[in-house]
Structure formats: C-alpha cells, structure tokens
Residue frames relative to the residue before (quaternion, step in Angstrom):
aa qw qx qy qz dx dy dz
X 1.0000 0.0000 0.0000 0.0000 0.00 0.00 0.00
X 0.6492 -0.6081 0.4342 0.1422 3.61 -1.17 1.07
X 0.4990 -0.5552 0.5848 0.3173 3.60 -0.78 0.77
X 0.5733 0.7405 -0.1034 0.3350 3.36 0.78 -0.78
X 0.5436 0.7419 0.2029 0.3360 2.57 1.20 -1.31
X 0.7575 0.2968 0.1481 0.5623 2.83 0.11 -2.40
X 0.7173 0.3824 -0.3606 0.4574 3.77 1.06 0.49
X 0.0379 -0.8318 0.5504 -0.0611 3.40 -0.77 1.37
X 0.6493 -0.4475 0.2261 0.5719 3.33 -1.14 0.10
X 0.7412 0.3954 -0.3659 0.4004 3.86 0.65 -0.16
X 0.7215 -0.4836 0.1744 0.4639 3.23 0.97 1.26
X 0.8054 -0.2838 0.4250 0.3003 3.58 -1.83 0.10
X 0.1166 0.7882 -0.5751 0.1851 3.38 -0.34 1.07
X 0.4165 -0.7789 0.4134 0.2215 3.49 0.19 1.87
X 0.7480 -0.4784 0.3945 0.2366 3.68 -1.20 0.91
X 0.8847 0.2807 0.0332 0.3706 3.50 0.75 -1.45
X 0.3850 -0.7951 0.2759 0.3786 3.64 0.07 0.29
X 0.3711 -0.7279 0.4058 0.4095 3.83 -0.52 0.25
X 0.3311 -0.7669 0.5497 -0.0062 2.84 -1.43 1.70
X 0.6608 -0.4154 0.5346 0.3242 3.71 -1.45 0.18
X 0.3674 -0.7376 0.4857 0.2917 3.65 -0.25 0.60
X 0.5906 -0.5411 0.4061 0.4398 3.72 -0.95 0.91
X 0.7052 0.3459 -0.4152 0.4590 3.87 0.05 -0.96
X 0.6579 0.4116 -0.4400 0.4518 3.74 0.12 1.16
X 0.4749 0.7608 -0.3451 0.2768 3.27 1.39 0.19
X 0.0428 0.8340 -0.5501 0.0070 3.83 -0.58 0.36
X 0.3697 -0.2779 -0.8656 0.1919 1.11 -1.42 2.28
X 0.5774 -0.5718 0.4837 0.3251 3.63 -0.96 0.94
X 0.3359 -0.7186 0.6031 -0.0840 2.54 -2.05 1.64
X 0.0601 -0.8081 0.5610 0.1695 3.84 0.77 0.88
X 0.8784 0.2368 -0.2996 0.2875 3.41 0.14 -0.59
X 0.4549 0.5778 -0.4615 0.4961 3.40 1.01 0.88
X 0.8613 0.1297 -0.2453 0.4256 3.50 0.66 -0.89
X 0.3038 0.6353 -0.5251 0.4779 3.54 1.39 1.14
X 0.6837 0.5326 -0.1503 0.4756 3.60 1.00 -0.68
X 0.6060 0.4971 -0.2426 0.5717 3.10 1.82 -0.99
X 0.8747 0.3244 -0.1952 0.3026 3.38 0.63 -0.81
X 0.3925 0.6210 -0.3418 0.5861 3.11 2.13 0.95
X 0.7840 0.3758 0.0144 0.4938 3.45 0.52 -1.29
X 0.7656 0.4807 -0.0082 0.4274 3.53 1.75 -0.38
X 0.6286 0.0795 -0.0418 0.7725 3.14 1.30 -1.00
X 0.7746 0.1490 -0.3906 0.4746 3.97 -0.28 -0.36
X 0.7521 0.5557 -0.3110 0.1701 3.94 0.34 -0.15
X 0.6458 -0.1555 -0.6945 0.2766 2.59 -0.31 1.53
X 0.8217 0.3222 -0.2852 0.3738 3.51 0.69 -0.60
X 0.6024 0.4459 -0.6321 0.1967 3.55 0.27 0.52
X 0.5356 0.5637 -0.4470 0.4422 3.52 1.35 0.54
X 0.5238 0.5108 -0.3622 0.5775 3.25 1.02 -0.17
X 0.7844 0.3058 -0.3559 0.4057 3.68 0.24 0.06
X 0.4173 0.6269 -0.3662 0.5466 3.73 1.80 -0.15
X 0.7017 0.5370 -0.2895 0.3680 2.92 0.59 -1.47
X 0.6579 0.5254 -0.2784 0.4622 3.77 0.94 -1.57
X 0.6265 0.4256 -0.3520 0.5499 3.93 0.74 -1.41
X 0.7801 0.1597 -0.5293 0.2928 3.73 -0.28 -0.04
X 0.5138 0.4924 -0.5720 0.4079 3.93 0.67 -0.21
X 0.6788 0.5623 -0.3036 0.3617 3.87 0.71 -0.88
X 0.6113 0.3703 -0.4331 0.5492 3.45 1.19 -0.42
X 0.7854 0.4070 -0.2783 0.3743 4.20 0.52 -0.92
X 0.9314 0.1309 -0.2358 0.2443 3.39 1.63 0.80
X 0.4687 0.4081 -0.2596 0.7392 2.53 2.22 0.23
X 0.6689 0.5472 -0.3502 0.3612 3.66 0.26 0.69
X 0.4994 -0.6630 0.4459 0.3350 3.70 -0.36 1.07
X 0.3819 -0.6904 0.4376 0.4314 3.81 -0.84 0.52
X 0.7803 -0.3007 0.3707 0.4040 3.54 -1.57 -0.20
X 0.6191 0.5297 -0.3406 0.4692 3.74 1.00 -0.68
X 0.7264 0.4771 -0.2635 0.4187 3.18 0.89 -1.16
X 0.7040 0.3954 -0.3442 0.4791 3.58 1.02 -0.88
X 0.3715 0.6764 -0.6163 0.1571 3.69 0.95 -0.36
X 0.8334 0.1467 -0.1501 0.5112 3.88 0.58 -1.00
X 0.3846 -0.6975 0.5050 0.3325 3.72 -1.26 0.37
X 0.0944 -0.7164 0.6632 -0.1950 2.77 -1.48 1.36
X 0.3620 -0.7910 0.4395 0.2238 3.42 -0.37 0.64
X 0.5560 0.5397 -0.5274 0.3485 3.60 0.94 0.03
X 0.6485 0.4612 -0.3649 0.4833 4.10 1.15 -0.57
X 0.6155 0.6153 -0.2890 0.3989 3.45 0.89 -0.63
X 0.5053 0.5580 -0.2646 0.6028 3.20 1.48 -1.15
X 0.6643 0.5010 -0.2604 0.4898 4.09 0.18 -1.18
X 0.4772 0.6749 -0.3338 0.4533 3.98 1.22 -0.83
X 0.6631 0.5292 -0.2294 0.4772 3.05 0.75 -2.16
X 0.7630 0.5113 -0.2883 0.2707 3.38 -0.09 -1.64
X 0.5698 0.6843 -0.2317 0.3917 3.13 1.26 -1.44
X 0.8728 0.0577 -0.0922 0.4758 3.20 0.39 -1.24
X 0.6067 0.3915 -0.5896 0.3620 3.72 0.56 0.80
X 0.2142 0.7398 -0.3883 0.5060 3.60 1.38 0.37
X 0.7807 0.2646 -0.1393 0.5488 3.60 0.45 -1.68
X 0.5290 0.5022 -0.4464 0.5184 3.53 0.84 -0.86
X 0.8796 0.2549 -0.2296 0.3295 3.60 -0.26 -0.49
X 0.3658 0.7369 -0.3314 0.4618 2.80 0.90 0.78
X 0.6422 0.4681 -0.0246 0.6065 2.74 0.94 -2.24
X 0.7247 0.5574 -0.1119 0.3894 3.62 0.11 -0.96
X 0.7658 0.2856 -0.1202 0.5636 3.17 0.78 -1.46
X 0.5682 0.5763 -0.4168 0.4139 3.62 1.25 -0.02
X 0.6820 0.5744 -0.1618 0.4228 3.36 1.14 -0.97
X 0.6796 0.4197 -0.2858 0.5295 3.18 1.46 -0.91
X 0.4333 0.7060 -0.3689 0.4215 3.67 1.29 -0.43
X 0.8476 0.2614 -0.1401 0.4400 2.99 0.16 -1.86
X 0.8272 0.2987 -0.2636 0.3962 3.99 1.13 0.01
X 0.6583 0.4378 -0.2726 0.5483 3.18 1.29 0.07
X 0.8422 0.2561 -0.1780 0.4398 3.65 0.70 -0.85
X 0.4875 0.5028 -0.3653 0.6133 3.63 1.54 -0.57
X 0.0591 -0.7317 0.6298 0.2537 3.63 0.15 -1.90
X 0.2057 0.7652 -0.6060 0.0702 3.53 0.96 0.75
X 0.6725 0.2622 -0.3954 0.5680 3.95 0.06 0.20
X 0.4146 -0.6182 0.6320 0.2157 3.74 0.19 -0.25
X 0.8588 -0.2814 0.1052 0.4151 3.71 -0.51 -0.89
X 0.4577 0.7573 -0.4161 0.2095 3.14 1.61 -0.85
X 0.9180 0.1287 -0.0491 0.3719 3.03 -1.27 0.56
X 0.3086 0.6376 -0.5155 0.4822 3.76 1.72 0.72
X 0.8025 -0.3711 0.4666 -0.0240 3.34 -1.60 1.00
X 0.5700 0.0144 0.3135 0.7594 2.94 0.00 -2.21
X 0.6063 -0.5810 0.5422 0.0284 2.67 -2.48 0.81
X 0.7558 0.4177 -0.1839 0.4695 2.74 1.61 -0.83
X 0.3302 -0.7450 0.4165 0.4030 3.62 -1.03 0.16
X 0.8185 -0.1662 0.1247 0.5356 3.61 -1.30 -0.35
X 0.4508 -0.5822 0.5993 0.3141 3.25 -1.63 -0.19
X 0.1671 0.7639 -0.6230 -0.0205 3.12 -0.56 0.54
X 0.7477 0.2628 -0.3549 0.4959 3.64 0.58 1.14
X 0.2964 0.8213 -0.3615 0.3270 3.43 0.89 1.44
X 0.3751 -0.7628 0.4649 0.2474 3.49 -0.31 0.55
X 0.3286 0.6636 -0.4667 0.4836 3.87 1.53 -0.45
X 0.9024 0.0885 -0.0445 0.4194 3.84 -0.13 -1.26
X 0.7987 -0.4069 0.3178 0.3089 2.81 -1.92 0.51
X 0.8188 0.2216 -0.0301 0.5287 3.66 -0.68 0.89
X 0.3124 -0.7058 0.4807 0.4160 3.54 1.42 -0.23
X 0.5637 0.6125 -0.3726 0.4101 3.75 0.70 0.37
X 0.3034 -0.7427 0.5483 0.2361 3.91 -0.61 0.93
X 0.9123 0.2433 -0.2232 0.2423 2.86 0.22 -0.60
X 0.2143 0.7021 -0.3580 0.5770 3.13 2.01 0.60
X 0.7474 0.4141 -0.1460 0.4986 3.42 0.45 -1.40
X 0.6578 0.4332 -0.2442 0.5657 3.81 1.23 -0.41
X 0.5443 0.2299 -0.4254 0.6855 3.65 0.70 0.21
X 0.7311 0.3052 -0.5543 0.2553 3.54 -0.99 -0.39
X 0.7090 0.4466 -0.3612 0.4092 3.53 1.12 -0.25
X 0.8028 0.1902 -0.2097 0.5248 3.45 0.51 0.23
X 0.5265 0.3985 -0.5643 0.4956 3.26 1.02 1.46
X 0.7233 0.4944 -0.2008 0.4382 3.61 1.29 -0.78
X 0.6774 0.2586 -0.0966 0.6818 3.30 1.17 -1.01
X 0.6325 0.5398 -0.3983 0.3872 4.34 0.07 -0.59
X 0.8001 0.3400 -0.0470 0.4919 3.03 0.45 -1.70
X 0.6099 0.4924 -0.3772 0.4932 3.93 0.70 -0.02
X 0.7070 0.2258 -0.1906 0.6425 3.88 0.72 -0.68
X 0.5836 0.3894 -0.4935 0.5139 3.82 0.70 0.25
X 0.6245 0.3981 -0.3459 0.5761 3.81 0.49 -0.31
X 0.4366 0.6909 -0.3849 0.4288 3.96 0.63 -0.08
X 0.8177 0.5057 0.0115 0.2748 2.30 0.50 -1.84
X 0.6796 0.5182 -0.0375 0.5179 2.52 1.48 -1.46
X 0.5453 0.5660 -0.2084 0.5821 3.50 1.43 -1.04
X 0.7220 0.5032 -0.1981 0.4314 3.81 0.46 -0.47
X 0.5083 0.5695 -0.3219 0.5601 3.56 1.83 -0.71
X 0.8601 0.3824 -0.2437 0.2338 2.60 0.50 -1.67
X 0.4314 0.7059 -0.3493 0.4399 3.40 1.64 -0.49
X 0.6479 0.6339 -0.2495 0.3409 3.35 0.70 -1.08
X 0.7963 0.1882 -0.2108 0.5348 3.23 0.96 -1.22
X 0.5220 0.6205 -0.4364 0.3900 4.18 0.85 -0.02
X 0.7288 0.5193 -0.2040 0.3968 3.30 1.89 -0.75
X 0.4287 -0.7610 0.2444 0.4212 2.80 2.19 -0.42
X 0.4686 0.6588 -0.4636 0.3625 3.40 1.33 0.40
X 0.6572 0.0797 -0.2250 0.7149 3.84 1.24 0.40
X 0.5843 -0.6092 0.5017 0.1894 3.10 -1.32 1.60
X 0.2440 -0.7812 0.5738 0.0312 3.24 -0.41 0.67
X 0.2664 -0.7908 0.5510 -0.0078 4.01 -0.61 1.76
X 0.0724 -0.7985 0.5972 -0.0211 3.00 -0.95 1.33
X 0.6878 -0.5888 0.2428 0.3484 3.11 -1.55 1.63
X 0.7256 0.3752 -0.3805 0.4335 3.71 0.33 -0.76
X 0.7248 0.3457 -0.4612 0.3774 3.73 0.41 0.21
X 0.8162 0.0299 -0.1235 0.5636 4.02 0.83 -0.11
X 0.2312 -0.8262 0.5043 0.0981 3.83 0.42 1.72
X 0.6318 0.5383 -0.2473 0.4999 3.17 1.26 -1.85
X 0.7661 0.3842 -0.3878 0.3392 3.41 -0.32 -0.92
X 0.5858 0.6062 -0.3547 0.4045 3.91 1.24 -1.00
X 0.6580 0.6200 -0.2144 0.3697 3.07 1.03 -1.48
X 0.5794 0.5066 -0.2730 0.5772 3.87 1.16 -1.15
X 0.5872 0.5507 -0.4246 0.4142 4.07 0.84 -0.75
X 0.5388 0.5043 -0.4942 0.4595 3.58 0.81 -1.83
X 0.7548 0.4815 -0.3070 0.3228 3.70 -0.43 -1.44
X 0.6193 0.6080 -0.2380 0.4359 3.55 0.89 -1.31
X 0.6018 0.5277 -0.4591 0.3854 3.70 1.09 -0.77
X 0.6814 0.4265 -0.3566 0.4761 3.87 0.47 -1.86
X 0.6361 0.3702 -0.5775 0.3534 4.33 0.28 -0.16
X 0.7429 0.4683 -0.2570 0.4034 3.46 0.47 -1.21
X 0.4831 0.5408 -0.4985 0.4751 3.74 0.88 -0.19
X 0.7053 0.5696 -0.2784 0.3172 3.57 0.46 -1.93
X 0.7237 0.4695 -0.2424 0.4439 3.10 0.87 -1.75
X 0.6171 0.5330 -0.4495 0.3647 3.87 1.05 -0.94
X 0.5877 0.6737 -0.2725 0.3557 3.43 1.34 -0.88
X 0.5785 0.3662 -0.3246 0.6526 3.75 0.93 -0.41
X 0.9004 0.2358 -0.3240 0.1692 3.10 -0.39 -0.26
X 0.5681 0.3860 -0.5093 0.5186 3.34 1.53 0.34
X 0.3636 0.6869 -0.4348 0.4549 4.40 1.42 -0.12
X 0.7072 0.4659 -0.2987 0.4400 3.71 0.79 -1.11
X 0.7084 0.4670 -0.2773 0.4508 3.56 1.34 -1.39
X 0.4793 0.6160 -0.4049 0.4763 3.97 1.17 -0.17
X 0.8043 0.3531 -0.3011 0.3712 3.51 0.50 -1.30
X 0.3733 0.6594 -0.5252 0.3873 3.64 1.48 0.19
X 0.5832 -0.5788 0.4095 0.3965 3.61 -0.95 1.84
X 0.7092 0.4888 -0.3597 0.3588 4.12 -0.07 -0.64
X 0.7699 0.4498 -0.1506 0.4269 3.03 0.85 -0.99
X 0.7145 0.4317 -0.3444 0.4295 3.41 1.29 -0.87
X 0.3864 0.7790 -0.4208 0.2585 3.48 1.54 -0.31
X 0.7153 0.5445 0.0105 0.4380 2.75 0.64 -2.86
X 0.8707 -0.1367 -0.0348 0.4712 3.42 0.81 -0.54
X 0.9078 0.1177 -0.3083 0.2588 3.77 0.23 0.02
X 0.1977 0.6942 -0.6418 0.2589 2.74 0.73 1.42
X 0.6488 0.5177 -0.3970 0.3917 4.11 1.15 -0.42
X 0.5560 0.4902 -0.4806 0.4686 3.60 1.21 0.21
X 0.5869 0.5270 -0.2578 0.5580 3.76 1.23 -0.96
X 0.5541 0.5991 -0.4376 0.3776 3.80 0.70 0.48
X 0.6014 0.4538 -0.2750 0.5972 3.27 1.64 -0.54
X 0.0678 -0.6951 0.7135 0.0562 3.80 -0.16 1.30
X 0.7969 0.3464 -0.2271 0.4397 3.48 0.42 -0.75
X 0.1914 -0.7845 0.5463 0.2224 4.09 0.60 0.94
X 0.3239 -0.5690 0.7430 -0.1390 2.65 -2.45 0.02
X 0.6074 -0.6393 0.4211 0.2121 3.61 -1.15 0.94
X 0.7255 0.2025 -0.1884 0.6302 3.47 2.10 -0.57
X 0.3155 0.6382 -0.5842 0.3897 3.20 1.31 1.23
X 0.6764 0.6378 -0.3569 0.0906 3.41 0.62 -0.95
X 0.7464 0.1634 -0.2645 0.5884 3.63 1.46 -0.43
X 0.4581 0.6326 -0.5685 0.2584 3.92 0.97 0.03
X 0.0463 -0.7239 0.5361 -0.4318 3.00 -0.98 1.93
X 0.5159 -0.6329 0.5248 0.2405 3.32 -0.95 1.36
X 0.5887 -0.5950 0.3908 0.3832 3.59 -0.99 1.08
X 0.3893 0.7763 -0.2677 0.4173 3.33 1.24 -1.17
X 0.8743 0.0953 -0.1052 0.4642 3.56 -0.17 -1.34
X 0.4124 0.6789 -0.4698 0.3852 4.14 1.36 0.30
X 0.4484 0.5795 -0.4100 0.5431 3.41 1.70 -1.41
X 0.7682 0.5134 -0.2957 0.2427 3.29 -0.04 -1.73
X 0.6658 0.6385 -0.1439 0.3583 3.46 0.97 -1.48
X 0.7153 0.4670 -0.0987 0.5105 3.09 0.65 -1.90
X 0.4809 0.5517 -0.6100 0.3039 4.24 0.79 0.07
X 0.1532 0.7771 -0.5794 0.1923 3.87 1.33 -0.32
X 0.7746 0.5000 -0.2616 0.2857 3.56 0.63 -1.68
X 0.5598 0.7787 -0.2777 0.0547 2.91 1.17 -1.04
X 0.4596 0.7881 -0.1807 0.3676 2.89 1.91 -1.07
X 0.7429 0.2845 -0.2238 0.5632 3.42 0.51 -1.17
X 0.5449 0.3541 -0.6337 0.4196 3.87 0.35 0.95
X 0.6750 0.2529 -0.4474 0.5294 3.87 0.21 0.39
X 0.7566 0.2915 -0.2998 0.5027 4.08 0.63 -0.40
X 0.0672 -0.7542 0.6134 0.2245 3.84 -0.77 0.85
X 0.2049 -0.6683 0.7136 0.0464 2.69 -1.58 0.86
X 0.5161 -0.5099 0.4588 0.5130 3.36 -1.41 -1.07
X 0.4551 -0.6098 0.4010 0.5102 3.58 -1.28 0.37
X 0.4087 0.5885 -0.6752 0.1754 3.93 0.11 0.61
X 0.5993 0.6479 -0.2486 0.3990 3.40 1.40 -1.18
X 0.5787 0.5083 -0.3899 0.5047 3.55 1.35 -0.92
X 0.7097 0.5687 -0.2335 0.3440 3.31 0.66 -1.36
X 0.5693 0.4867 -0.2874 0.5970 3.50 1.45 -0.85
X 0.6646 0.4925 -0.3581 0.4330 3.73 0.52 -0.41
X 0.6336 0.5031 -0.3382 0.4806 3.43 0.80 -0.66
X 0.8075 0.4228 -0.2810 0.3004 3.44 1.01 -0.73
X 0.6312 0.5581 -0.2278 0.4881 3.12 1.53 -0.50
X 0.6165 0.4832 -0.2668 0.5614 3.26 1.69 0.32
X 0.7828 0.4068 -0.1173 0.4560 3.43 1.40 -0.64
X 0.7478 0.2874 -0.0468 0.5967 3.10 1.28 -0.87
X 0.5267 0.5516 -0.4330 0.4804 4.04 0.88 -0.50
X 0.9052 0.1879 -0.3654 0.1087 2.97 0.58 -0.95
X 0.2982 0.7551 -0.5629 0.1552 3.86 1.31 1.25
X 0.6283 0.5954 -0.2722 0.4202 3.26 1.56 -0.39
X 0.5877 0.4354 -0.3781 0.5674 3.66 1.39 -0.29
X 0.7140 0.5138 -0.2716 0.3904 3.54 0.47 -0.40
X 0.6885 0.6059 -0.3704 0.1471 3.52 1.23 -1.34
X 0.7812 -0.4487 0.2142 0.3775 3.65 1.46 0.25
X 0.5990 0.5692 -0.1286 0.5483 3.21 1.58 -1.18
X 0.3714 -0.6151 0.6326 0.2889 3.43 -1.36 0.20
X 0.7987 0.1185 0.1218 0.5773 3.09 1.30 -1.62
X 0.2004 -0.6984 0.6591 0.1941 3.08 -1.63 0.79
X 0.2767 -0.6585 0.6873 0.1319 3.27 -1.22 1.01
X 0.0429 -0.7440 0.6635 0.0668 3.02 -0.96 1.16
X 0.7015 -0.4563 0.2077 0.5066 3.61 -1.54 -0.62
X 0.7737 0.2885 -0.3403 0.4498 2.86 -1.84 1.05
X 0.6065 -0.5866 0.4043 0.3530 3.43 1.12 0.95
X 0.5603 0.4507 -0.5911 0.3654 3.75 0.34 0.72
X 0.4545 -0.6326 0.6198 0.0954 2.83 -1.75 0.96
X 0.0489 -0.6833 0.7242 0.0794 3.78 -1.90 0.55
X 0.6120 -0.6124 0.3762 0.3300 3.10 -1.10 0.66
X 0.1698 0.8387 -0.5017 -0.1267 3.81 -0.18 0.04
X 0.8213 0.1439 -0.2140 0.5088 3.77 -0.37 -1.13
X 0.3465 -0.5832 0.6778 0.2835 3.53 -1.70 0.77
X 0.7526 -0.5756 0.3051 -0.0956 2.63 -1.95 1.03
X 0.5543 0.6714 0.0797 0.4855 1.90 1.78 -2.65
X 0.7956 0.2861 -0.1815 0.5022 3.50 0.78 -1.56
X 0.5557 0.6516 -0.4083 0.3160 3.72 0.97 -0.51
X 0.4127 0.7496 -0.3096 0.4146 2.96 1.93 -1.21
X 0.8043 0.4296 0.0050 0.4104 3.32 0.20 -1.82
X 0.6670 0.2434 -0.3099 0.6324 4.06 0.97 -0.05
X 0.4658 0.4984 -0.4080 0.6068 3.76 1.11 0.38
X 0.9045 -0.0635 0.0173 0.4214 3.99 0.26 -0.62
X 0.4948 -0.8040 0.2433 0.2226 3.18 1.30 0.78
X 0.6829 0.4994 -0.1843 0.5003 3.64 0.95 -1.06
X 0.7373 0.4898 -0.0745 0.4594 3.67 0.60 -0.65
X 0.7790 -0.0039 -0.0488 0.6251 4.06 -1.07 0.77
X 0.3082 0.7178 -0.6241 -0.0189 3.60 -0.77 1.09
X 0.4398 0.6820 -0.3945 0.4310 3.03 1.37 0.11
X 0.4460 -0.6660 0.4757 0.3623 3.50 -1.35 -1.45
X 0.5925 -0.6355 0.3257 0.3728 3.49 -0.43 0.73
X 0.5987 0.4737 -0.4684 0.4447 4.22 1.40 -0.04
X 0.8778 0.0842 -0.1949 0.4295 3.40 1.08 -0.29
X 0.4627 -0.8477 0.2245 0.1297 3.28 0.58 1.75
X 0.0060 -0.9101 0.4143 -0.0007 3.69 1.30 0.46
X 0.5905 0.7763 -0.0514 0.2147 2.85 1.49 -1.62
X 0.4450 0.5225 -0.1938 0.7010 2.99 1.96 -2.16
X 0.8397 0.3677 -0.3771 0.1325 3.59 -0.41 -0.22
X 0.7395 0.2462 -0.2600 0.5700 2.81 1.74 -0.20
X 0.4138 -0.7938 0.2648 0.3585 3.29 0.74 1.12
X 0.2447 0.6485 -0.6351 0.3410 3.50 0.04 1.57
X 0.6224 0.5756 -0.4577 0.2680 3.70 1.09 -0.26
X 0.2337 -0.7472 0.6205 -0.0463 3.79 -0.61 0.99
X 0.2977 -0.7347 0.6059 -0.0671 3.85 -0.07 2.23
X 0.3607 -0.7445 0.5222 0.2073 3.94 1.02 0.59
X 0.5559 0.3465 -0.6454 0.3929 4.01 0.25 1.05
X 0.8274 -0.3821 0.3035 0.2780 3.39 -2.01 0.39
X 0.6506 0.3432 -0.4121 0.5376 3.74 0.97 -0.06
X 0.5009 0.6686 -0.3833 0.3939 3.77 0.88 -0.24
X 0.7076 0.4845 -0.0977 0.5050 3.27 1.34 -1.51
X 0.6437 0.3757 -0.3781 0.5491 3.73 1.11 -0.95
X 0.6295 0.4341 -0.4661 0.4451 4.37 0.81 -0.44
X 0.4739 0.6719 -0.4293 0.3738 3.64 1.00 0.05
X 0.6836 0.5603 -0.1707 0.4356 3.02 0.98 -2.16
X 0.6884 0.5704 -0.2457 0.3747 3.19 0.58 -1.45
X 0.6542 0.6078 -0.2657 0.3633 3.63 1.09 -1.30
X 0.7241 0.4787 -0.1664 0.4679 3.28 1.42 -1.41
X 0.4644 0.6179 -0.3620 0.5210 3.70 1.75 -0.21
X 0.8090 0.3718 -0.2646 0.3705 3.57 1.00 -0.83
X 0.3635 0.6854 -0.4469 0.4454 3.30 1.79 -0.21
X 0.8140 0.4967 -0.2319 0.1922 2.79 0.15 -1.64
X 0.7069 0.4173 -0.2439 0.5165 3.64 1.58 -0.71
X 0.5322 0.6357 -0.4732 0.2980 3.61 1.26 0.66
C-alpha cells in the first residue's frame, strides 16, 4: 500500500503498525535492537539534543562558581536560555508547517489546522494559548527545576562525575535519559488521567486534540510541578550537568517535535525526518490508550497500548463498551 494512500480525510495514517522495539524482544534480537537503538532512539534527534546540552553546558551556561549559591540573576539567564531554545525549536517547526506550509498537508495527522477561533483557549487562539503555557508556566518551573540540580551539584551536595574519570558509565546516562524520561512519563501521564487530577489540571493539555509544535509542553502549572520531577533523579544518581541539561531538553523541548502533528518533515530535495509520534497522537486523538512512550513500552503491559491499525481501534471500542456496563 502507497504512502499515498495512507492519507484520508481523517488525516495521515502511517503504513505500518506500531511495534515493541526489538531490544525487548524474546528470544533477544542484538542486531535488530542495536540498530534500533542507533537509528531509533538517538537518530536523528536524540543526538541532536546531546549534541545541543553539550554546546549548552560549554556556552550558554553559568560556571560552577556562579551556581555554587542561588541567586536569581543566573537562574533568571537559565530561563532565558532555554525558552530562547524552546522557541526556536518550536517556533521553527511551527513556521516552516503551520505558517510557511512548506509540505502543506503531507503527512499531517489531522487535516485540520490550528484553531484560531475557539473558545477551549486563551484569547480564542491555539497557539497563543500554547506558548503562554509553556513559556510562562513550562519554562519557569522547568528552569527551576533545572536551576536547583544544577545548584546541587556546584554546591557539592551531589558529587558531581566527570567525563575523564567514568566516560563509560556517563556515556550509558546520555542513553539512560530518553529510558528514564519515557518511563517517568507513564507514570506521572497515568497519575493526570486520575478523574481529580485530570480535571484541576490536565485536561488543558488534552484540549489540543489536534497538536502543535507549542502543544508539546503547554500545560497546567499543576502538571509542570508534576512533569518536571524527571530531575529528581540526579539528586540521588550523580551524573554530569550535561545529562541534567540533556534531561531538561528532552523533556522541554523534544516534545515540540513529538507533538508538531506530522509524521514527517519533508525537507529540501524531498528528504524526509522523522517528526510527530504516532504512538502519542494515538492517545490525544482517543484519550484512553498509549500514555506512555514507545522506548519504554509500559503500555504492552498493561494493555492500553493501541498499534494505530483498524483492529487495534475496534479492541479499543469494544473495551470502552465493557467499561461502560460494569
């Protein structure tokens, strides 16, 4: 079946079903999920975010002296730093697919585009309403957050590892962030969709059925608190602050690119990058189903994981028919 094809009036609907990554396979596949985790999780953009955290720690970061004590004038610079990059990232994507339209529809999800006359958001404007949340509220308790790690180890209250004394062990962290991010992600995603919680706060992230590049952290202040423990880890595990710094991004800024709607970006000369997950589109498309992430398959285990073809969707239906008569 045709790329072609796979695009109806209810939007792009990738060719292939979602699978379990090989490095979960059994009996174990080394050279499938050695390939998977090259070409899959770090290619193209979790190297592109390594890459950014280490220029960002050797030049857009205050030194270790400075963070030894808190002070709000470096902390403040934190902020700048990374809604600066956030908007960048974001506002580049939404440029080139929402306000340029250099692919037009190809490979869009949803058919439709933003709202921009909607009572749901602030101003009646999505995507207004998606930056003020995750420049005002994201990026202020994500830079907290982030501002507080780093304090932690410049102050010496978490030993702080340096590359020339444990490469190997640092090196397994870089990787360690996209599992432990994914895996933090289900399990604070499950504690949101609890009725109390999803009220009070994420039900304003679940307004955006149809996402966006500044869907990806706009969020009730409420669930950033919630989100942003990601860090917490590296106050009982030291690491280096690139790894903090990589955490912050792959929580803050990955996700304008999981969210921006697309499967693909078509760039020039007809190449493609990977961009919007499926997996999650699934899930702000039908709420009940994939809340996790496809690196650390939680989902398959509690059967919530939904492989987006038409028998996936009718064991969905069916599931919510039986809820409903319990």
């Amino acid at each position: 079946m045709s790329e072609q094809s796979m695009t109806s009036r209810a939007g792009y609907q990738p060719p292939d079903p979602i699978e379990v990554p090989p490095l979960y396979a059994w009996p174990p596949r080394p050279a499938a999920a050695l390939r998977w985790l090259a070409t899959g999780l770090l290619f193209p953009w979790g190297l592109f975010f390594t890459v950014l955290a280490v220029v960002t720690w050797h030049y857009l970061t205050p030194s270790l002296g400075t963070m030894a004590t808190l002070e709000p004038g470096w902390m403040a610079l934190i902020w700048l730093r990374n809604a600066a990059l956030l908007t960048l990232v974001a506002g580049g994507l939404h440029w080139w697919l929402y306000i340029r339209r250099g692919q037009d529809k190809a490979y869009k999800f949803n058919t439709h585009w933003l709202a921009t006359n909607s009572r749901k958001f602030l101003w009646g404007n999505q995507v207004r309403d998606n930056m003020f949340w995750s420049l005002v509220s994201g990026c202020t308790l994500w830079s907290l957050f982030e501002s507080l790690t780093l304090w932690m180890y410049a102050s010496g209250h978490v030993p702080l590892v340096r590359w020339s004394e444990a490469p190997v062990y640092l090196s397994l962290m870089v990787v360690g962030v996209f599992f432990w991010s994914t895996f933090h992600f289900y399990l604070n995603h499950r504690l949101l969709h609890w009725p109390p919680l999803f009220r009070a706060a994420h039900e304003l992230h679940h307004r955006n059925a149809n996402t966006g590049p500044w869907t990806g952290i706009s969020m009730h202040p409420l669930e950033h608190i919630i989100y942003f423990t990601v860090f917490l880890l590296w106050w009982v595990v030291p690491v280096h602050p690139v790894i903090v710094i990589l955490t912050g991004f792959y929580q803050g800024i990955s996700p304008s690119v999981s969210h921006s709607g697309f499967d693909q970006l078509v760039l020039k000369g007809a190449k493609r990058v990977t961009a919007g997950d499926q997996f999650h589109h699934l899930h702000h498309r039908y709420f009940h189903v994939n809340f996790g992430n496809t690196p650390t398959p939680v989902d398959k285990l509690f059967g919530s994981w939904h492989d987006g073809t038409p028998e996936a969707h009718s064991a969905f239906k069916n599931l919510l028919r039986a809820r409903r008569q319990w």
